[in-house]
Steps between C-alpha positions, in 0.01 A plus 500: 500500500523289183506182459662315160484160428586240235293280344498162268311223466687260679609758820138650545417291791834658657414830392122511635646389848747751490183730356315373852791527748555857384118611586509253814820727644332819380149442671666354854756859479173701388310324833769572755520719725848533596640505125419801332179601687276730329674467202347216173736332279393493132617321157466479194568183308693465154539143357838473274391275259904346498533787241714815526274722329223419703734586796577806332152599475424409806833710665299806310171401643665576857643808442265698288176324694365458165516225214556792261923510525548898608882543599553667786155592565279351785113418553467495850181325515575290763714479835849593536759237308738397780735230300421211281521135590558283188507124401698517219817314319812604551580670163144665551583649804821615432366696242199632615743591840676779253131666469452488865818650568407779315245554726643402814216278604611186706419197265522168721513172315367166606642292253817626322818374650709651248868537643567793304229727681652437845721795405380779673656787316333386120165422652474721841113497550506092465384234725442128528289286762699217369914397493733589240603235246830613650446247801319256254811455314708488839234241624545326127881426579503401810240203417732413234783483756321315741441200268890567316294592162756665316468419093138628440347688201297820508149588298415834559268774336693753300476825744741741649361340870589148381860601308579643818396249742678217295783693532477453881428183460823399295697710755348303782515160347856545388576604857436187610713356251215430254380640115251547302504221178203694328330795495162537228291864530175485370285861417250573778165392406621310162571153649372399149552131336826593302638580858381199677651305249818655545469446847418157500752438256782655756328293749550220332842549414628536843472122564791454349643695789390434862290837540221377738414866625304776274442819631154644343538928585185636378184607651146260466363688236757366247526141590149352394660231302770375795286200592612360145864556641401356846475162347840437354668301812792535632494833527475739815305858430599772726262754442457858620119496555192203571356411244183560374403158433135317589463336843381222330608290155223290331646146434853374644704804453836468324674804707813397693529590861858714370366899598689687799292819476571816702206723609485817736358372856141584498219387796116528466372779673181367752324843423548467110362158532215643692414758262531258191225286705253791586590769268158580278646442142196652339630827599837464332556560108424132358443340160403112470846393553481654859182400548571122447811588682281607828267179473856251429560602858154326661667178355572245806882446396584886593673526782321574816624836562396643157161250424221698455133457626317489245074406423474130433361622144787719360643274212877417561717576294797346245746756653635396815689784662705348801817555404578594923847581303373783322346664848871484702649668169215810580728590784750708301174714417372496848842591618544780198140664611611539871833632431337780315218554761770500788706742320199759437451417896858641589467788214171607744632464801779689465345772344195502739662358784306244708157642471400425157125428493414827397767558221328356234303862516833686495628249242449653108633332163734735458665464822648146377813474322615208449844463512463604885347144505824339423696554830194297692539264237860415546425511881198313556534208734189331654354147563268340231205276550769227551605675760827499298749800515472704130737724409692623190885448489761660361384487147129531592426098488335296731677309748359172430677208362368210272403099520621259285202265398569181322193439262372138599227314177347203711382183275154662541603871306485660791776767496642558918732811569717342785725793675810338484721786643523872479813750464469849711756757459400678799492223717829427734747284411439130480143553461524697151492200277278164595473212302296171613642279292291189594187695414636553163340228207742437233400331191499128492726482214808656705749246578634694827325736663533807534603476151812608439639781206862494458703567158727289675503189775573682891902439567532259803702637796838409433492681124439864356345676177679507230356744249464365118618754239286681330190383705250683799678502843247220639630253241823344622758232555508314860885468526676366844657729731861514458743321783526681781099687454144400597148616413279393771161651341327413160564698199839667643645766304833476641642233730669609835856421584532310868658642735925404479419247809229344305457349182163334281332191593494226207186661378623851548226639675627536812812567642676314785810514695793393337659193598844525701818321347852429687685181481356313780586184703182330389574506148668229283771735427592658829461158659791374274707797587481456899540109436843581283593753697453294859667181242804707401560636877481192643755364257713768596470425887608203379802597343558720791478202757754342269781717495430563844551161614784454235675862592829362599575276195703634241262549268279729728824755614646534163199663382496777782285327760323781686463706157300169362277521824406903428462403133235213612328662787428757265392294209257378755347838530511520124279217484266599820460879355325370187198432744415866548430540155229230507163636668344803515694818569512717746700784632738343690571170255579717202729709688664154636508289187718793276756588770540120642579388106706781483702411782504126539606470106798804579613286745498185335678698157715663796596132626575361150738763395659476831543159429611581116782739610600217833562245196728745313691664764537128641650366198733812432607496851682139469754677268811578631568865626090569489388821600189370561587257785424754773121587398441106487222448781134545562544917539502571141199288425329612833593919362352416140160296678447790731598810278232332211250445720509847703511668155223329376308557860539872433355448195155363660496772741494732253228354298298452855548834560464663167192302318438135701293270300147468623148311379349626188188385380525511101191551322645476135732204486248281496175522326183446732712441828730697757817427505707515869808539450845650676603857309827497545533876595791674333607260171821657523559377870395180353710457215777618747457239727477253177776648298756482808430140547545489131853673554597244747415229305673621202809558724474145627442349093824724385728381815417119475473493141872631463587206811337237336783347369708494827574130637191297490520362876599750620265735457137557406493808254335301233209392724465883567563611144180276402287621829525848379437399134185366592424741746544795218329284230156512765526837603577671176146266314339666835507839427301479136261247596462703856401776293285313255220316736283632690289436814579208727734343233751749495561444935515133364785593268687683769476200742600277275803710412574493828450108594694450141820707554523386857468132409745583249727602764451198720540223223794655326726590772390240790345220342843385363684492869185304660540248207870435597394524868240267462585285221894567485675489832834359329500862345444657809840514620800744561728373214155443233435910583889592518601310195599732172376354187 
């Protein structure tokens, strides 16, 4: 088993834990006696040097067992090699993974969370004790949804890992109906000053648009100089990895509290603690680094779980190793070094069965092969130190998740990792993504907090996006909903049309029932209706009671007595049948108000043109040798009343029976209410019933108009030449303005059509004989009516 490891100035104190956890898991797998018993784990250790030839060499070193580079040739000096376990970057180990292949030894990372070596087909003998940058990106967006980030700019290291995991992240952000307004690569390992300038130029620049949120994809080892970014304010850094920056600042530091940092979940392991505290560091390799290293640990502000004892004359050192971070990011090695050992456990047991404490004799070098060692790989499941379920998925990562730490520099320097929240794929639904928002510490200098990053203001409910030409999708236009649609959420694509029953509340976020409209009783309008209509059939009671009293004068008998009392009884109903148009409708009103006009106005026409062709026949049966004398008398006008009115009676029933009116509630006459009205069925049966009235009345017009210039006191043609002339004039302005309203207005029209051509009726034709009854008596007399002017 090999072990290969980075190295660098600034990550050696991670390194030499990582160095420690690794012999810490070998020693308590080597002293067990239920994981490989009778069997030693070995290593060898390479150090990397952050150089790819030294990797190289040191990929050589493995194979050939020798530091002279033999290809395909093999020293075997030492124990069997069962895989390698590596610390490397991602670019490293996706190269060195093509030599390994070759080979078919497992090689098991610690470190690299390069997306592109999840698939299993390019890099079969791969695996990872850590989660795939796949999931960090995933985690990534949703923390920008949660806080509605959606205009943010992206600084990432120039790698096919990175160009592939921004592309993820621009899918995912312009999901959720955000983009990207920058993106600046920068070569691995050359963060040099030209670059930083360029960056901190772009920085700079984006003030003049409100990006608030900078993504920072690119691993530790090539952000040394992001503290000088860290103090720009206003600014939130999203960044893929902790930062390796001190615990503690000399002076007042001038780094904002603006750093949302994701890292894998890691916990200190008690035993790993244990050994750091009793392990005898003599015996390990050690130069005075180490050694200062060891004695930094006796220091009294070390933890209590990894101080040291040490003699009260050992010197203490400048170098105070209790970074307790550094020891919970060992358990990705701890984690790698058992998966290995409980694969080689299942590799024994299956091919020993049970009994396997005396294989190791049976057990030769050249029995191994290695990829045999794969399928246990892929397989193993078991429970770590933790007592935490490890396992490979799918595409041979762990299944562990990460924490989102907000970086926290106190007034004293002190730098505090506060675990803000935490995002875990593999967790159930609801309890994937966690954010703590009140832990969080935003910079002073944000005006609202969480800060918000929006190319453009969030569009109220009531109003939708309105993309700008020629701009990212996340910079829009907040226009209102149009009439008749809502948008009940922020930031609405689309508003939704209410339901035809419903329509938008003044702000147009909601939607509520739509009022109901009919010409009421309570209204101004419908009030002066019933008063006229109750006004003008009183007056005609009146009238009645006059010629009723009066009915054997002259004045009353000339005129065809009993025809005047049909003609004002039914006037009456004229009058009374405009009430069922006022209120609200039902089924049995609308069915009443159509047919009782109908047939209370086909009586009344009836009544008049019975009365037209009386005065005619009356006046042409005086003459000597008349024809006409024998159908003088009440038949004829009786035949033409009954015959008009049965005709027009059949009429009705036909309608009734064919189409009847009936309620309607109108949804489009009227904008934002219901309309109840009457729908009058079959509009031919309706303009039947209106056209034959029309016929009568014509009739009636033609008849008296030709009579009007018979003797004046004799009889009354003129008076019923001018009835009909008005009564035309108010029916035929009724039909285009009946057609032209809408709503409660047009029943209005048709009542008043009705009230005015009745009261035309009344004053023309009777108002005249009450004045001479009333006013006149001298003229009511036999020889005034009988006298030939």
């Amino acid at each position: 088993m090999y072990l290969l490891k980075k190295e660098g100035t600034c990550l050696y104190e991670n390194n030499y834990f990582n160095y420690l956890a690794f012999i810490s898991a070998v020693e308590e797998i080597n002293n067990s006696s239920e994981l490989l018993p009778n069997f030693t784990l070995g290593f060898h250790l390479y150090d990397s040097y952050l150089h790819p030839f030294f990797v190289f060499g040191d990929v050589m070193s493995i194979f050939t067992g020798m530091d002279i580079w033999v290809p395909n040739y093999r020293c075997k000096t030492s124990g069997t090699l069962a895989a390698i376990i590596e610390g490397l970057q991602s670019e490293e180990t996706s190269q060195m993974s093509n030599m390994f292949r070759m080979y078919q030894y497992p090689q098991i990372s610690f470190i690299s969370q390069n997306l592109l070596m999840s698939d299993t087909v390019k890099f079969p003998f791969f695996y990872r004790t850590v989660p795939s940058e796949m999931h960090l990106c995933a985690g990534i967006v949703r923390l920008l949804k949660h806080f509605g980030w959606t205009w943010v700019g992206i600084i990432a290291s120039e790698d096919e890992s990175s160009l592939r995991a921004i592309q993820i992240l621009r899918e995912g952000i312009e999901q959720n109906g955000g983009c990207i307004a920058f993106i600046k690569l920068f070569i691995n390992n050359k963060l040099n000053v030209i670059t930083m300038v360029k960056i901190y130029k772009i920085i700079m620049d984006s003030y003049m648009l409100p990006i608030k949120v900078i993504i920072l994809y690119t691993n530790a080892e090539n952000i040394f100089h992001i503290p000088v970014f860290l103090m720009i304010p206003g600014k939130v850094w999203i960044t893929k990895t902790e930062l390796n920056m001190p615990l503690k600042v000399k002076g007042k530091p001038n780094i904002k509290n603006n750093t949302l940092s994701f890292a894998i979940v890691q916990k200190k392991i008690s035993s790993f603690t244990k050994f750091i505290q009793e392990v005898n560091f003599t015996l390990l390799p050690s130069d005075d680094f180490t050694k200062q290293w060891w004695t930094g640990l006796c220091d009294n502000q070390c933890p209590k779980d990894i101080i040291r004892s040490c003699n009260s004359d050992v010197k203490l050192s400048a170098i105070l190793p209790c970074n307790t971070n550094y020891i919970k990011k060992s358990n990705s090695v701890y984690n790698a070094v058992y998966a290995l050992a409980h694969a080689l456990h299942d590799m024994l047991m299956s091919g020993f069965g049970n009994n396997i404490t005396w294989s190791r004799e049976m057990w030769k070098l050249s029995d191994y092969l290695p990829w045999k060692l794969h399928h246990y790989l892929k397989n193993v499941h078991f429970k770590n130190n933790l007592d935490e379920e490890i396992f490979f998925t799918e595409n041979r990562d762990l299944n562990t998740g990460y924490n989102i730490i907000n970086l926290v520099h106190l007034p004293n320097g002190v730098l505090h990792r506060e675990i803000v929240g935490s995002y875990n794929p593999y967790a159930s639904q609801g309890q994937d993504f966690i954010i703590n928002e009140k832990a969080i510490v935003w910079e002073s200098s944000f005006t609202q907090t969480p800060p918000q990053s929006k190319c453009s203001e969030s569009c109220l409910p009531g109003f939708r996006k309105s993309a700008r030409e020629r701009q990212p999708i996340c910079c829009y236009d907040c226009i209102p909903c149009p009439q008749g649609e809502i948008s009940n959420q922020s930031d609405m694509d689309n508003c939704v049309k209410c339901q035809d029953d419903h329509w938008p509340n003044h702000k147009r976020d909601t939607c509520i029932p739509k009022p109901t409209i009919f010409l009421s009783y309570e209204e101004a309008l419908g009030m002066a209706l019933t008063i006229s209509s109750i006004f003008f059939f009183l007056i005609n009671t009146i009238i009645l009671g006059i010629f009723i009293i009066h009915r054997d004068t002259p004045i009353v008998r000339a005129n065809n007595r009993d025809i005047s009392y049909i003609l004002l009884i039914s006037l009456m109903i004229c009058f009374q049948c405009s009430l069922m148009f006022i209120g609200r409708p039902e089924p049995v009103t609308c069915i009443l108000r159509h047919t009782t006009f109908g047939m209370t106005f086909s009586i009344s026409l009836s009544s008049i043109l019975a009365k037209t062709i009386t005065v005619v026949m009356a006046f042409h049966a005086t003459k000597p040798g008349s024809k006409l004398r024998k159908w003088m008398g009440s038949r004829i006008s009786y035949t033409i009343i009954l015959s008009c009115s049965i005709f027009q009676f059949i009429l009705c029933l036909i309608w009734l029976f064919t189409a009847p009116p009936f309620p309607y509630l109108n949804m489009q006459s009227e904008t934002g209410s219901i309309l109840i009205e009457c729908n009058e069925g079959s509009m031919i049966a309706f303009y039947c019933v209106l056209g034959f009235l029309g016929f009568l009345a014509g009739i009636s017009f033609i008849i008296a108009f030709l009579s009007r210039n018979l003797p004046d006191s004799f009889n009354e043609a003129k008076y019923i030449t001018f009835s009909m002339l008005v009564f035309c004039s108010v029916w035929i302005t009724f039909i285009p303005t009946y057609l032209s309203t809408r709503g409660k207005y047009m029943v209005a029209v048709e009542i008043f059509a009705i009230q005015a051509s009745s009261l035309g009726l009344l004053g023309c034709i009777f108002m005249p004989k009450c004045c001479i009854i009333l006013l006149r008596p001298d003229m009511n007399s036999r020889q005034y009516v009988t006298k030939n002017n």
